[in-house]
Structure formats: structure tokens, C-alpha cells
TIKE-545714 format. One record per residue (C-alpha): residue number from 1; x, y, z. Coordinates in Angstrom, 1 decimal. Example, Ala and Ser with C-alpha at 12.3 -4.5 7.8 and 13.67 -1.06 7.14 Angstrom:
! residues 2
n|u|v|w
1|12.3|-4.5|7.8 $
2|13.7|-1.1|7.1 $
***
This chain:
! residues 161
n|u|v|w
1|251.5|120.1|9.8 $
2|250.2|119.3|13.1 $
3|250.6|115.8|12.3 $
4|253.9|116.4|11.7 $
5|254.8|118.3|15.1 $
6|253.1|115.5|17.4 $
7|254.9|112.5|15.6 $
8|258.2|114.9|16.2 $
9|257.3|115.7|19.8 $
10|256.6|111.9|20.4 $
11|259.6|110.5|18.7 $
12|261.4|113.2|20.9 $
13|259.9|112.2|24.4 $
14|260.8|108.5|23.1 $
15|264.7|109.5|22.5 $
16|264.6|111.3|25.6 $
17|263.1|108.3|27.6 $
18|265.6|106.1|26.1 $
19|268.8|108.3|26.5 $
20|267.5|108.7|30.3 $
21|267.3|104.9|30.7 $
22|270.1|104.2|29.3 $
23|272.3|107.0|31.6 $
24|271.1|104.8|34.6 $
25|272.8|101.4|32.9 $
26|276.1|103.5|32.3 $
27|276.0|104.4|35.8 $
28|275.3|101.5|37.8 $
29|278.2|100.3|39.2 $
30|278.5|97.0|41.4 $
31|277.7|96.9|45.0 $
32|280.5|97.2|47.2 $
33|281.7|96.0|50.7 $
34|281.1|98.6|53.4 $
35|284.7|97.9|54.5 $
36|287.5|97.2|52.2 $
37|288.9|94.7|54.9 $
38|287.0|91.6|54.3 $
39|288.6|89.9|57.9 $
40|286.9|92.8|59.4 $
41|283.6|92.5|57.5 $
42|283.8|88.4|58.1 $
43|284.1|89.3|62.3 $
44|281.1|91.5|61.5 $
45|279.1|89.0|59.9 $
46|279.9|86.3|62.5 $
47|278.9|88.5|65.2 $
48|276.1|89.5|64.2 $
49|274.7|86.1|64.0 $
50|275.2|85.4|67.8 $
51|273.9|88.9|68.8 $
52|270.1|90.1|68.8 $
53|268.5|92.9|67.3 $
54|267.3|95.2|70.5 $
55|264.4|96.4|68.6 $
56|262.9|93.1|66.6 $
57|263.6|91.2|69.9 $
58|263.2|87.9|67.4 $
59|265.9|88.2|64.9 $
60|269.9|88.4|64.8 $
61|271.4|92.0|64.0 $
62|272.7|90.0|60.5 $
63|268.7|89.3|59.9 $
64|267.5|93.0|61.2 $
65|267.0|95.7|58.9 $
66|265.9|97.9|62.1 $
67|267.6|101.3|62.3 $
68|269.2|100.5|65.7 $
69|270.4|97.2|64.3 $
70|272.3|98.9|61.8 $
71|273.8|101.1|64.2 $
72|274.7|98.3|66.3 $
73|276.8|96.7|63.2 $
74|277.9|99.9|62.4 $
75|279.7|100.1|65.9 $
76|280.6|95.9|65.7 $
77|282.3|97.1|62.4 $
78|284.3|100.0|64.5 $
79|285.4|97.9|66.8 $
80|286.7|95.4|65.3 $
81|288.7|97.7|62.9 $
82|290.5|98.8|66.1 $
83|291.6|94.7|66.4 $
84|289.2|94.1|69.4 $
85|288.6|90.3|70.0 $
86|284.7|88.7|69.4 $
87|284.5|88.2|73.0 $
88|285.7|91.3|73.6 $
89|283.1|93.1|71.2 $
90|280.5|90.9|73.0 $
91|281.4|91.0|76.4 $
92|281.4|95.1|75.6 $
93|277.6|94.6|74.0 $
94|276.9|92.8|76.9 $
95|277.7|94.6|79.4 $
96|275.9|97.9|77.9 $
97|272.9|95.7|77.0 $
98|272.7|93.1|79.0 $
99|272.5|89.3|78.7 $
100|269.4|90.1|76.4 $
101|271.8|91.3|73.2 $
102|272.7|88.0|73.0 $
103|270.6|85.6|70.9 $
104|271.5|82.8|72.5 $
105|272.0|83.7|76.5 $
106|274.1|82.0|78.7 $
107|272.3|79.5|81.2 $
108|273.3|81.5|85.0 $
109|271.1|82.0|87.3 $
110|269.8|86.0|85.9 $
111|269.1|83.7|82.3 $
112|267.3|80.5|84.2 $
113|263.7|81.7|83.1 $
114|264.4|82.2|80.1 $
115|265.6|78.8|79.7 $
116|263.4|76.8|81.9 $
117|260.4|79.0|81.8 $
118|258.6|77.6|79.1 $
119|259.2|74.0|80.3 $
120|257.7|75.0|83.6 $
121|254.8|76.4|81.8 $
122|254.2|73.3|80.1 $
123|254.3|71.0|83.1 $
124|252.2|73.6|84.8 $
125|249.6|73.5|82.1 $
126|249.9|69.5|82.0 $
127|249.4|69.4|85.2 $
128|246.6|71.7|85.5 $
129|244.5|69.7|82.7 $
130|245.3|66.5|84.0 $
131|243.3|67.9|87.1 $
132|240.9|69.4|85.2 $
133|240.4|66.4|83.5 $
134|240.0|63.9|86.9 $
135|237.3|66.9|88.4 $
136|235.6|66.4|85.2 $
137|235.5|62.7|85.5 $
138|234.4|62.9|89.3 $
139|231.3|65.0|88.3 $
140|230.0|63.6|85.5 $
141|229.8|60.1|87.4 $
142|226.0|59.1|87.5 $
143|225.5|58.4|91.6 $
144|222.3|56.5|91.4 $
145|219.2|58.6|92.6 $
146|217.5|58.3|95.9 $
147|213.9|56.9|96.1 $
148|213.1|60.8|97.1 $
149|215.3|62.1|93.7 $
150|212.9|59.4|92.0 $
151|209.5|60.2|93.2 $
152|210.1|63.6|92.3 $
153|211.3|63.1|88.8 $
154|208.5|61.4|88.2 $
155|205.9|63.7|88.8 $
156|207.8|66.3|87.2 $
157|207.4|64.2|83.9 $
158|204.1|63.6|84.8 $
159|203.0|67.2|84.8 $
160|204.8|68.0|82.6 $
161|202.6|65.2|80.1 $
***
């Protein structure tokens, strides 16, 4: 009898785990576009290619999967629903976040370190072994030792023998 009740409580839990799978097949549905308007989502996409994520610092907004950066696409999407322009959208961007919201910044003078700067901090560090390298050189020339220098060395190794 009790053999009878666990093989019917197992073959129950089994049913029920199938039915329960199967319910999440039968309501899966494909995923669908956050806007219906695809122009809109295509403007979205393209601008958030050119435009930085403010948090990562190292990845687009389209490569981001930051809170803020979601936001910020959130509000790309908004505005270009209202028909606003890319340079419009980024210019807007801009001007709330500064150069920095773009991924690739324009070269002006407020940008010139970021464009210049690590070149300058190459040469700088070529420079400084190159100098390095020519004190090194300097030094570790042998100048020949006086008679003094001599006598003394030699009676150093002498005592110490």
C-alpha cells in the first residue's frame, strides 16, 4: 500500500513538473522592439554608437548595460520620437554632459589633452630614458685609477689574504 502511494505521489510531482514546464513554452512569446517605429529605434542605435556610457567611461551607451546608460537611450529614444535631428540629440547630450558624452570628442582646444596627451607622455617617457640611458653610460665608464686608488687597493687585498 505504501508502495503504491509513493509511486502515485512521484508520478504526480512528475506530471506536475512537466505541465509547469510546459506552461512556460506556451507562453514565451518572441522578443519585441522597444518601439514599434524601427526609423526611430535605427536613430537610437546609431546614436548610441557615437555616444559614451557616463558611468563605464570605456564603452558606447549601445555596449553599456549600466543603469544610467539605459536611461540615457531611454531619453535618445524620446527624443527622437519627437523628430529631433542626431545632431540635435547630440548637441543636446552635449551640452548637458559635456564633450566627454561623446566617444569620440572633437579635437578644440577644451579636447587637446585628450588627444595629444598620451603622445606627449610617450615622448616625455622616451625622452626621459634616453637620458637615463646616456647618465647610465657616463657612470659606468671605467676612468683608470690613480697610482693612490692603486696602492690602496692593493693592500686592501692584501689584508684581506
Amino acid at each position: 500500500m505504501k508502495s503504491n502511494l509513493m509511486q502515485s505521489k512521484w508520478v504526480f510531482g512528475l506530471l506536475l513538473t512537466c505541465c509547469l514546464m510546459l506552461l512556460g513554452r506556451v507562453s514565451a512569446q518572441e522578443a519585441r522592439p522597444m518601439e514599434s517605429n524601427t526609423a526611430v529605434e535605427v536613430q537610437v542605435q546609431r546614436l548610441s554608437e557615437e555616444l559614451r556610457c557616463l558611468v563605464c567611461q570605456n564603452q558606447t551607451l549601445a555596449d553599456s548595460h549600466a543603469e544610467l546608460a539605459q536611461d540615457l537611450r531611454q531619453e535618445i529614444r524620446e527624443m527622437a520620437t519627437k523628430g529631433m535631428s542626431d545632431q540635435a540629440i547630440i548637441d543636446y547630450l552635449v551640452a548637458r554632459y559635456g564633450d566627454f558624452v561623446r566617444y569620440r570628442p572633437p579635437l578644440k582646444s577644451t579636447t587637446a589633452l585628450l588627444w595629444f596627451g598620451p603622445f606627449a607622455l610617450l615622448l616625455t617617457g622616451g625622452v626621459g630614458l634616453i637620458v637615463m640611458l646616456r647618465r647610465r653610460e657616463k657612470i659606468s665608464t671605467e676612468a683608470p685609477l690613480s697610482a693612490d686608488e692603486a696602492r690602496q687597493v692593493s693592500e686592501l687585498l692584501e689584508k684581506e689574504s
